[in-house]
mmCIF file as gemmi writes it, N, C-alpha and C atoms, coordinates in Angstrom:
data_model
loop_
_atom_site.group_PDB
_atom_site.id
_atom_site.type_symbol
_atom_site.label_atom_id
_atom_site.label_alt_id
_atom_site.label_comp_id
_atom_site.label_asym_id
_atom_site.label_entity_id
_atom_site.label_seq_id
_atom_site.pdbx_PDB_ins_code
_atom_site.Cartn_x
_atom_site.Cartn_y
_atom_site.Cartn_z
_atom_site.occupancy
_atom_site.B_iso_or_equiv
_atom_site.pdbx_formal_charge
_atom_site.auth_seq_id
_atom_site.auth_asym_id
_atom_site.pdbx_PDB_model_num
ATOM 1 N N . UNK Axp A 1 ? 0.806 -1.204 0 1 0 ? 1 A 1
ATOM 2 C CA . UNK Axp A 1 ? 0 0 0 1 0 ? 1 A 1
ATOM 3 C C . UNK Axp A 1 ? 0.848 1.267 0 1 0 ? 1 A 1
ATOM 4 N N . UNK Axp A 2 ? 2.079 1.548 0.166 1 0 ? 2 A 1
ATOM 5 C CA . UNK Axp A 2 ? 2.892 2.159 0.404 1 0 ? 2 A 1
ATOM 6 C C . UNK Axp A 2 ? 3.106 3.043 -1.006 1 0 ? 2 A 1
ATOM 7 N N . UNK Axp A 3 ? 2.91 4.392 -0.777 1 0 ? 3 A 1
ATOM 8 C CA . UNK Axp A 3 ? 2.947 5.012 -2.339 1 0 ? 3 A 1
ATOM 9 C C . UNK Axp A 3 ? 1.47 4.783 -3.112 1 0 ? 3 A 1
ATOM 10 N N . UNK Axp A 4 ? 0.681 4.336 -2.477 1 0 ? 4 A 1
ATOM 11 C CA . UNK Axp A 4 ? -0.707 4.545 -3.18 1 0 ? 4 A 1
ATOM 12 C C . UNK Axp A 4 ? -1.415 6.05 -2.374 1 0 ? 4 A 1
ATOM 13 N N . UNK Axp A 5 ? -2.198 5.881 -1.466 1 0 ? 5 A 1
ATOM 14 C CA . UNK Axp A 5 ? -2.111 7.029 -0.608 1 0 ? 5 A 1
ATOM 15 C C . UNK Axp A 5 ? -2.065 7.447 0.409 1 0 ? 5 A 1
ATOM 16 N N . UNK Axp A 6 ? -1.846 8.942 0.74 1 0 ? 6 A 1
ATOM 17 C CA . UNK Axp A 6 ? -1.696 8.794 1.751 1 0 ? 6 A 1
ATOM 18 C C . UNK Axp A 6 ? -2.862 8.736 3.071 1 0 ? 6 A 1
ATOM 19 N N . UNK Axp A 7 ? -2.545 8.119 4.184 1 0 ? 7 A 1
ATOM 20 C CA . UNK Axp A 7 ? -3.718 7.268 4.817 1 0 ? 7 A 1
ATOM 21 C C . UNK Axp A 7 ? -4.299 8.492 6.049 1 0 ? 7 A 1
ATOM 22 N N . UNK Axp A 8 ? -5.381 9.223 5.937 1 0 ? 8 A 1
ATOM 23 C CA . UNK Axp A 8 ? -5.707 10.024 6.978 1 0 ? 8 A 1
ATOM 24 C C . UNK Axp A 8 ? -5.997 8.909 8.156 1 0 ? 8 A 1
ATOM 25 N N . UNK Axp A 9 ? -5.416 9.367 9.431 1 0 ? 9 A 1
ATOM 26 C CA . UNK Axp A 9 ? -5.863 9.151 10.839 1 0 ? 9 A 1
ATOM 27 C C . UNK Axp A 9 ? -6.585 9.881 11.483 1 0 ? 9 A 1
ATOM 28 N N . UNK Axp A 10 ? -6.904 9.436 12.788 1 0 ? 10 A 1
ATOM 29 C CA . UNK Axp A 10 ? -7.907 9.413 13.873 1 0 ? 10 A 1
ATOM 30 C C . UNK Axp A 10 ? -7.463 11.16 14.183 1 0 ? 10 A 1
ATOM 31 N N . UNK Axp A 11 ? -5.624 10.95 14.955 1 0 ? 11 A 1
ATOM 32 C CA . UNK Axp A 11 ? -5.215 11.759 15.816 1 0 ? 11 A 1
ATOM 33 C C . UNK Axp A 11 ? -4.816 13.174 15.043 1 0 ? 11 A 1
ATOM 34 N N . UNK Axp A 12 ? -4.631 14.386 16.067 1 0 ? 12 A 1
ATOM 35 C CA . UNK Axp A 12 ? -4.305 15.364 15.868 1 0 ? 12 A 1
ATOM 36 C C . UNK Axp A 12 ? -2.736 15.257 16.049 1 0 ? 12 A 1
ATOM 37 N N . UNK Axp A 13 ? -2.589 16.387 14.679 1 0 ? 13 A 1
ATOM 38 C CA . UNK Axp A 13 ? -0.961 16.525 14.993 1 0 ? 13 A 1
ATOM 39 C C . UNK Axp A 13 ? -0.756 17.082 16.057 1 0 ? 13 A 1
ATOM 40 N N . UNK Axp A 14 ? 0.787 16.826 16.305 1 0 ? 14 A 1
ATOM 41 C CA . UNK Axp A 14 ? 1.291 17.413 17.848 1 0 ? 14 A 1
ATOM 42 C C . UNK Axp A 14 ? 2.649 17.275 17.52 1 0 ? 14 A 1
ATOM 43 N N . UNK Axp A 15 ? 3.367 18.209 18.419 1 0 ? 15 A 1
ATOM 44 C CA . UNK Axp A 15 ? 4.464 18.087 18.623 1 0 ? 15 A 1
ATOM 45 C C . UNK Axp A 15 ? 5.587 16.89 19.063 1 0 ? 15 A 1
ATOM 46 N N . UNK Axp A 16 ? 4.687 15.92 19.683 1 0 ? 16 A 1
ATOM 47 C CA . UNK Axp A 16 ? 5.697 14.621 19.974 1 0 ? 16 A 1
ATOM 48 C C . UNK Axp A 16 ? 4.145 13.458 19.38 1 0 ? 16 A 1
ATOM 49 N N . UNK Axp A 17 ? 4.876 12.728 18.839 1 0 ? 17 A 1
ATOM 50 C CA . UNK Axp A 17 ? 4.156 11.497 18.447 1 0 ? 17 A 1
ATOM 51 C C . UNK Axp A 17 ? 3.724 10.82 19.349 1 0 ? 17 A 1
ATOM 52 N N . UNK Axp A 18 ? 2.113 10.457 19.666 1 0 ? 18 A 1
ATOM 53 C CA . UNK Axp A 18 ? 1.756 9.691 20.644 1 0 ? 18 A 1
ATOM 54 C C . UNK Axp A 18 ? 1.681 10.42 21.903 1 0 ? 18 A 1
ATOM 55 N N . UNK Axp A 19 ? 1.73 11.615 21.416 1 0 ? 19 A 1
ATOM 56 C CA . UNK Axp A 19 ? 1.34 12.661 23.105 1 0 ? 19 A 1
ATOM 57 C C . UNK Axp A 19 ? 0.019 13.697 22.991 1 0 ? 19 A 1
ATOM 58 N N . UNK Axp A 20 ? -0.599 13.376 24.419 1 0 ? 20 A 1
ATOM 59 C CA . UNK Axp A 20 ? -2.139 14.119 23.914 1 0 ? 20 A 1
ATOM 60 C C . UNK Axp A 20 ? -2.141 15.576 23.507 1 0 ? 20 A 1
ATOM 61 N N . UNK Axp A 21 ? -2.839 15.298 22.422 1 0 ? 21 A 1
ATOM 62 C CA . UNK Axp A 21 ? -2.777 17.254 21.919 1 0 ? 21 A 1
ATOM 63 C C . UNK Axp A 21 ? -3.709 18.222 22.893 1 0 ? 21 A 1
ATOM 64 N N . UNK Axp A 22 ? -3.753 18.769 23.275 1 0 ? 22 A 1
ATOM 65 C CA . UNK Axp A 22 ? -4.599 19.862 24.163 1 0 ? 22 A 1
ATOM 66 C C . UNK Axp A 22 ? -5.558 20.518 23.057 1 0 ? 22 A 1
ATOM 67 N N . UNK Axp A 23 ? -6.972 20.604 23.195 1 0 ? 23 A 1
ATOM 68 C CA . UNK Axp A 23 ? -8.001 20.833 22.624 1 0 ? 23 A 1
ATOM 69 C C . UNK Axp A 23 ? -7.54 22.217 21.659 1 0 ? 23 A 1
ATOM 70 N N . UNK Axp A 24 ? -7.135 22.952 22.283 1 0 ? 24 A 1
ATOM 71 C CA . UNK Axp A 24 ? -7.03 24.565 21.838 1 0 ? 24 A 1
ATOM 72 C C . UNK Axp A 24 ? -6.199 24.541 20.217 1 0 ? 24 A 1
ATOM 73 N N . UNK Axp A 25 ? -4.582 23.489 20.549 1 0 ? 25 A 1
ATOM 74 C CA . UNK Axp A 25 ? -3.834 23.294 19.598 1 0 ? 25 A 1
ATOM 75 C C . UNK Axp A 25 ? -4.517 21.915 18.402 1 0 ? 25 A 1
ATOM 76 N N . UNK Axp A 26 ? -5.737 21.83 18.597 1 0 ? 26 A 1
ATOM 77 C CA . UNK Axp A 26 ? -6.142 20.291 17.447 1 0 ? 26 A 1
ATOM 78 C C . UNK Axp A 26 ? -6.708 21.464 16.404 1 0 ? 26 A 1
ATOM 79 N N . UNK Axp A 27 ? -5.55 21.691 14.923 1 0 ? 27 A 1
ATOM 80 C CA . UNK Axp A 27 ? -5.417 22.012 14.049 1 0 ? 27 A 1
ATOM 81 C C . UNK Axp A 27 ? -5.653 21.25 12.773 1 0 ? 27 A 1
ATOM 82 N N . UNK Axp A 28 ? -4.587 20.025 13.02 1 0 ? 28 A 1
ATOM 83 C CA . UNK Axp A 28 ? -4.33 19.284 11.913 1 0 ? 28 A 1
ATOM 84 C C . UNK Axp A 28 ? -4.684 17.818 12.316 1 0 ? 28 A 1
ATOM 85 N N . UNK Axp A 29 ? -5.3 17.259 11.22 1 0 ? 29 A 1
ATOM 86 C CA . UNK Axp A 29 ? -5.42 15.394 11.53 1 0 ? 29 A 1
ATOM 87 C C . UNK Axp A 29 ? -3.698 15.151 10.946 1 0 ? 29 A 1
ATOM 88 N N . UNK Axp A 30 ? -3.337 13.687 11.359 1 0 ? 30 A 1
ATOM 89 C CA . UNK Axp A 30 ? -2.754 13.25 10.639 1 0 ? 30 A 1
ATOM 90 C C . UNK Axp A 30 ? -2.857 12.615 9.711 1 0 ? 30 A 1
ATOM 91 N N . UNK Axp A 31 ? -1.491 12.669 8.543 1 0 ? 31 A 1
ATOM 92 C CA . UNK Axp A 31 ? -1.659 11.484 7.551 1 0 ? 31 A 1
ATOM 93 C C . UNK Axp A 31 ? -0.527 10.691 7.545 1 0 ? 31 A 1
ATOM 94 N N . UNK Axp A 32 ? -0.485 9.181 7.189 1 0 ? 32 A 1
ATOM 95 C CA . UNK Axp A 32 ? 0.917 8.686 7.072 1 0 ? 32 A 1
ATOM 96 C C . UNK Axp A 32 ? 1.129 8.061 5.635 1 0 ? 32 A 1
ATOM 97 N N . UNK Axp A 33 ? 2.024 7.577 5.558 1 0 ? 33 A 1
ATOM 98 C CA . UNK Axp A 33 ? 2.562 7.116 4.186 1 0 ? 33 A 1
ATOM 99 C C . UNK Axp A 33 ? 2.662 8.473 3.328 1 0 ? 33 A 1
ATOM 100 N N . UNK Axp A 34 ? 2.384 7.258 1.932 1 0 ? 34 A 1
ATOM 101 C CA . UNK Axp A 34 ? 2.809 8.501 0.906 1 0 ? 34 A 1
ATOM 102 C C . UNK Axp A 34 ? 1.936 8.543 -0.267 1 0 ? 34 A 1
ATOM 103 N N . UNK Axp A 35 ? 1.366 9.481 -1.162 1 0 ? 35 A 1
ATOM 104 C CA . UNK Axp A 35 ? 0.977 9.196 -2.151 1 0 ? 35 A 1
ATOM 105 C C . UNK Axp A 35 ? 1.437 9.242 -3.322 1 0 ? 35 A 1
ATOM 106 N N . UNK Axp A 36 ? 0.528 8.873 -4.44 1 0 ? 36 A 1
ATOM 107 C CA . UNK Axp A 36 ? 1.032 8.376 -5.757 1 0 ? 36 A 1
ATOM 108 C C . UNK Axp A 36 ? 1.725 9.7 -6.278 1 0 ? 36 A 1
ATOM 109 N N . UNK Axp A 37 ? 1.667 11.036 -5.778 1 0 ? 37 A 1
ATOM 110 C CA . UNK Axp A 37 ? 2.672 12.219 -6.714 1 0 ? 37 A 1
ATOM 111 C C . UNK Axp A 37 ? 3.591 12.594 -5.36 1 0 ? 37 A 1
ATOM 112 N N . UNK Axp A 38 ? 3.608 11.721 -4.686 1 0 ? 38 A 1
ATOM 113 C CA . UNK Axp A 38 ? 5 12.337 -3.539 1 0 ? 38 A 1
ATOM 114 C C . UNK Axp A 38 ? 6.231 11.733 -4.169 1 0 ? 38 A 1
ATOM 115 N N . UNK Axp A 39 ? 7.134 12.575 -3.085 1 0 ? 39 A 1
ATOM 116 C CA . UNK Axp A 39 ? 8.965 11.723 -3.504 1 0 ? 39 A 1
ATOM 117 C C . UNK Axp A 39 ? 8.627 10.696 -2.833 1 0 ? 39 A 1
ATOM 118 N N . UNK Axp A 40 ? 10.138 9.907 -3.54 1 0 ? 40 A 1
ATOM 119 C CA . UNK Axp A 40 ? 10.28 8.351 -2.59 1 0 ? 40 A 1
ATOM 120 C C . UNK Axp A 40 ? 9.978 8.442 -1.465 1 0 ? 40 A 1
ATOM 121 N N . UNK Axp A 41 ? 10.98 9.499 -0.203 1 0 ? 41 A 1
ATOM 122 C CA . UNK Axp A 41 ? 11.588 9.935 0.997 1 0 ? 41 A 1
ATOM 123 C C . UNK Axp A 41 ? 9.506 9.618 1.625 1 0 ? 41 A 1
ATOM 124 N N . UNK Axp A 42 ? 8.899 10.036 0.832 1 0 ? 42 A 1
ATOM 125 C CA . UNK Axp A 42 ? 7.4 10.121 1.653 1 0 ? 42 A 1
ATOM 126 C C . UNK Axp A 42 ? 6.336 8.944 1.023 1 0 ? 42 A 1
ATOM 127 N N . UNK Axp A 43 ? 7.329 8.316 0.702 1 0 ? 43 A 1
ATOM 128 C CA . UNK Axp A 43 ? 6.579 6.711 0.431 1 0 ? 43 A 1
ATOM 129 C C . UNK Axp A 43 ? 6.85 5.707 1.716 1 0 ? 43 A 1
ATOM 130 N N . UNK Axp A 44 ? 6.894 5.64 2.482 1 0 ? 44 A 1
ATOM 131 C CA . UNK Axp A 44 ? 7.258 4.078 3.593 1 0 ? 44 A 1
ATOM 132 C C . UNK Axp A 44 ? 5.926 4.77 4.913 1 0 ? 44 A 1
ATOM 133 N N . UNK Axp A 45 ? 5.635 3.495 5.368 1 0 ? 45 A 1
ATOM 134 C CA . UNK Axp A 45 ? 4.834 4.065 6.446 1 0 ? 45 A 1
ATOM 135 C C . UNK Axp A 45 ? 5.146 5.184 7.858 1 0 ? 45 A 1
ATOM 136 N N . UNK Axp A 46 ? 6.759 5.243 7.72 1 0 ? 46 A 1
ATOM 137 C CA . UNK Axp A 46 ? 6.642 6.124 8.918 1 0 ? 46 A 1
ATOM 138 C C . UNK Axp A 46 ? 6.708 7.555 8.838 1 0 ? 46 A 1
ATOM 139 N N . UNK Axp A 47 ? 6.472 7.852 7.345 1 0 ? 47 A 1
ATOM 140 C CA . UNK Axp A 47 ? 6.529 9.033 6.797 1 0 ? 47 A 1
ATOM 141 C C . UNK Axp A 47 ? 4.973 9.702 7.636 1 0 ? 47 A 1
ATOM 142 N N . UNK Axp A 48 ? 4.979 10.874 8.328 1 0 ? 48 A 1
ATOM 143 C CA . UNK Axp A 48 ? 3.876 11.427 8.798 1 0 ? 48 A 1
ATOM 144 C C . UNK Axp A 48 ? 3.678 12.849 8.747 1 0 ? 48 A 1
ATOM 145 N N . UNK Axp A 49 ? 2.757 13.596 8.228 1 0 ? 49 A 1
ATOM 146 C CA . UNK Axp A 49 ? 2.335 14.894 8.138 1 0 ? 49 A 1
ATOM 147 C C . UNK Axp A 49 ? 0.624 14.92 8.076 1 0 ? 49 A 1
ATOM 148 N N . UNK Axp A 50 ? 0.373 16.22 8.396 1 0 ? 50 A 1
ATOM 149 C CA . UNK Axp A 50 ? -0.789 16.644 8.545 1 0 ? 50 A 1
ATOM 150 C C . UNK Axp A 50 ? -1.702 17.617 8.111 1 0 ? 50 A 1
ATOM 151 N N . UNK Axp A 51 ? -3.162 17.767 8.222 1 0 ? 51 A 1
ATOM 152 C CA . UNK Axp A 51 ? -3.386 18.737 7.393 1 0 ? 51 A 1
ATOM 153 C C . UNK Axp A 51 ? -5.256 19.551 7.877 1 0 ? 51 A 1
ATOM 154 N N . UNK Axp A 52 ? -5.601 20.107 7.723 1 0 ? 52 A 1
ATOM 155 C CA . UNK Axp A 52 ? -6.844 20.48 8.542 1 0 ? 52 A 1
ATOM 156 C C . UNK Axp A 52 ? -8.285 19.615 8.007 1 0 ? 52 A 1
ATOM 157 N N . UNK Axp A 53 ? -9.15 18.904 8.806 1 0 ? 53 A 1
ATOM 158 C CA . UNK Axp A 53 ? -9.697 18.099 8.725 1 0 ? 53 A 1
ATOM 159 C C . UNK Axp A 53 ? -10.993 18.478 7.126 1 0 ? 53 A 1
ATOM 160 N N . UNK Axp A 54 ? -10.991 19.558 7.051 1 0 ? 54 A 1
ATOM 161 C CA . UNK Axp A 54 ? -11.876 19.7 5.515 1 0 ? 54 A 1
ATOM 162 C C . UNK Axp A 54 ? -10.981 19.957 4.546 1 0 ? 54 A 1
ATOM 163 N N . UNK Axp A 55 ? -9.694 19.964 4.247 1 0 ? 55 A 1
ATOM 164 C CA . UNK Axp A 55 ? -8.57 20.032 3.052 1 0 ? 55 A 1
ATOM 165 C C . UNK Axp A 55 ? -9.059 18.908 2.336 1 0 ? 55 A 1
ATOM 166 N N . UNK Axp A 56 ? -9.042 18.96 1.046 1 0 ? 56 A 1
ATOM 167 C CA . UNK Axp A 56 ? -9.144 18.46 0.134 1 0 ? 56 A 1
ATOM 168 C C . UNK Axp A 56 ? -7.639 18.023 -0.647 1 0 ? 56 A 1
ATOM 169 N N . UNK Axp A 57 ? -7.583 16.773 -1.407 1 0 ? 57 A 1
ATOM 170 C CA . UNK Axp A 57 ? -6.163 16.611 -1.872 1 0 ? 57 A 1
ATOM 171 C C . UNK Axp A 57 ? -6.519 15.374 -2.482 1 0 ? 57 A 1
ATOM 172 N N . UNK Axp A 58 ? -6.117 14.887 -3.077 1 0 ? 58 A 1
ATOM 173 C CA . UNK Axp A 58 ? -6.087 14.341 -4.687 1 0 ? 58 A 1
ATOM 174 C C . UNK Axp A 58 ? -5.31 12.844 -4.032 1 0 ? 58 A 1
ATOM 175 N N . UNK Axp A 59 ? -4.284 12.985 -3.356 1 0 ? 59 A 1
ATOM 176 C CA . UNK Axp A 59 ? -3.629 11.667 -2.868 1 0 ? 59 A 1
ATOM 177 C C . UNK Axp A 59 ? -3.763 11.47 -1.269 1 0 ? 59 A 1
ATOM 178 N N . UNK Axp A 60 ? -4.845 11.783 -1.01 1 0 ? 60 A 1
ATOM 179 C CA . UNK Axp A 60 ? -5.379 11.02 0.172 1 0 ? 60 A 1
ATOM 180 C C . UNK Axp A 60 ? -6.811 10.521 0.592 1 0 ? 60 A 1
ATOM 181 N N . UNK Axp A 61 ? -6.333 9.468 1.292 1 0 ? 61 A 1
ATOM 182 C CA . UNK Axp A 61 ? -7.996 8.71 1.535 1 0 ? 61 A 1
ATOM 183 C C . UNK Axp A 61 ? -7.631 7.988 2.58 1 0 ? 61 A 1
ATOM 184 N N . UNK Axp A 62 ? -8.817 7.048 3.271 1 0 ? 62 A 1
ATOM 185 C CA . UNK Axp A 62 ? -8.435 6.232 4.749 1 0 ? 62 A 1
ATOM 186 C C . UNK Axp A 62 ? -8.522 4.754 4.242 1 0 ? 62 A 1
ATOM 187 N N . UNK Axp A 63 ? -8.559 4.771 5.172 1 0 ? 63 A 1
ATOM 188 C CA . UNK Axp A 63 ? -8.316 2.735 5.368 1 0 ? 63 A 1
ATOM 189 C C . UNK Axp A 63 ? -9.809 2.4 6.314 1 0 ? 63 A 1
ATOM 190 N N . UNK Axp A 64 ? -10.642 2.104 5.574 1 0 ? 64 A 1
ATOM 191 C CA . UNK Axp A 64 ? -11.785 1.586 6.481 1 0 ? 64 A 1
ATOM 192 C C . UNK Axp A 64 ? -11.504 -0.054 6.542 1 0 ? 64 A 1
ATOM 193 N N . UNK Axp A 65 ? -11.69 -0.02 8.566 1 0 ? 65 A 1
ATOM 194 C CA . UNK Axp A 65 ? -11.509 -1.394 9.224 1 0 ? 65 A 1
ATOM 195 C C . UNK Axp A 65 ? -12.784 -1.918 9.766 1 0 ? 65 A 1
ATOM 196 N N . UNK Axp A 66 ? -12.966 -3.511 9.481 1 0 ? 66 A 1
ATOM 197 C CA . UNK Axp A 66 ? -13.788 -3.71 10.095 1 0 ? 66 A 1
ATOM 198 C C . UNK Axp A 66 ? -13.634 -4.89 11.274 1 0 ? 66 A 1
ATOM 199 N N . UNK Axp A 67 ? -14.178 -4.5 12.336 1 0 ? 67 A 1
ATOM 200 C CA . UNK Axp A 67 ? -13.691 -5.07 13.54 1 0 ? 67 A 1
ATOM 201 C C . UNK Axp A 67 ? -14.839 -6.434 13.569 1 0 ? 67 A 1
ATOM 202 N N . UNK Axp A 68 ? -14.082 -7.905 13.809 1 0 ? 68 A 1
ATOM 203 C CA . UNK Axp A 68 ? -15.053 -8.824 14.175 1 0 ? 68 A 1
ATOM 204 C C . UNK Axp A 68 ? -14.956 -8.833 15.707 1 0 ? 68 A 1
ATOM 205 N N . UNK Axp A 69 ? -16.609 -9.272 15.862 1 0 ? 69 A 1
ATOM 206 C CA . UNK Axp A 69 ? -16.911 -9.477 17.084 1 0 ? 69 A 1
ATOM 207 C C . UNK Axp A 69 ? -17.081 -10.862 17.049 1 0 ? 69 A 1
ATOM 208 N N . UNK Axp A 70 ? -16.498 -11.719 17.871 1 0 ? 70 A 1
ATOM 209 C CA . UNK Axp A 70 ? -16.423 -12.615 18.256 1 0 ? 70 A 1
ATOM 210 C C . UNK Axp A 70 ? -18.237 -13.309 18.815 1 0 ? 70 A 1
ATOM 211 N N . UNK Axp A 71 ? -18.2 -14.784 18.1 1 0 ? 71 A 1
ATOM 212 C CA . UNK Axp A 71 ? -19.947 -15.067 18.621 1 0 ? 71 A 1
ATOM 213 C C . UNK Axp A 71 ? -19.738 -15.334 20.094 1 0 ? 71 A 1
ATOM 214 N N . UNK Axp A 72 ? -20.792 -14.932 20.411 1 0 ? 72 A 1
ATOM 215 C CA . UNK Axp A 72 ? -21.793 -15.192 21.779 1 0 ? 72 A 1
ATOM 216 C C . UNK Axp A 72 ? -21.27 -16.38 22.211 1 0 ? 72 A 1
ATOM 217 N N . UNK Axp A 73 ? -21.209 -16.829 23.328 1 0 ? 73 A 1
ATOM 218 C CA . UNK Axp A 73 ? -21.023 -18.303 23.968 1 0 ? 73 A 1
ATOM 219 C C . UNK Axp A 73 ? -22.595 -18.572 23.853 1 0 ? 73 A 1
């Protein structure tokens, strides 16, 4: 999937990865990977940037998951 696009997330950017953003500073969602008109350097998954949640852009989209629930005993 890497170089197809890039994958919007849940979280707000922040200054340290994996640290809670404070309401005031939630600007930007994140995105990771890379898309089909980026450089190499922003093709691999740990490539991450961000962008304001109604931006529009041509090489990004999400990853819809679907969670199984396990049957009933």
């Amino acid at each position: 999937m890497h170089g197809n696009a890039l994958e919007w997330c849940q979280d707000w950017m922040g200054t340290v990865v994996g640290e809670e953003v404070p309401p005031e500073q939630r600007i930007r969602r994140v995105f990771r990977g890379g898309g089909w008109d980026n450089a190499e350097y922003r093709c691999s998954s740990s490539y991450r940037n961000g962008d304001r949640p109604l931006a529009r852009n041509a090489d990004v989209g999400l990853r819809v998951v679907r969670t199984l629930i396990p049957d009933a005993p």
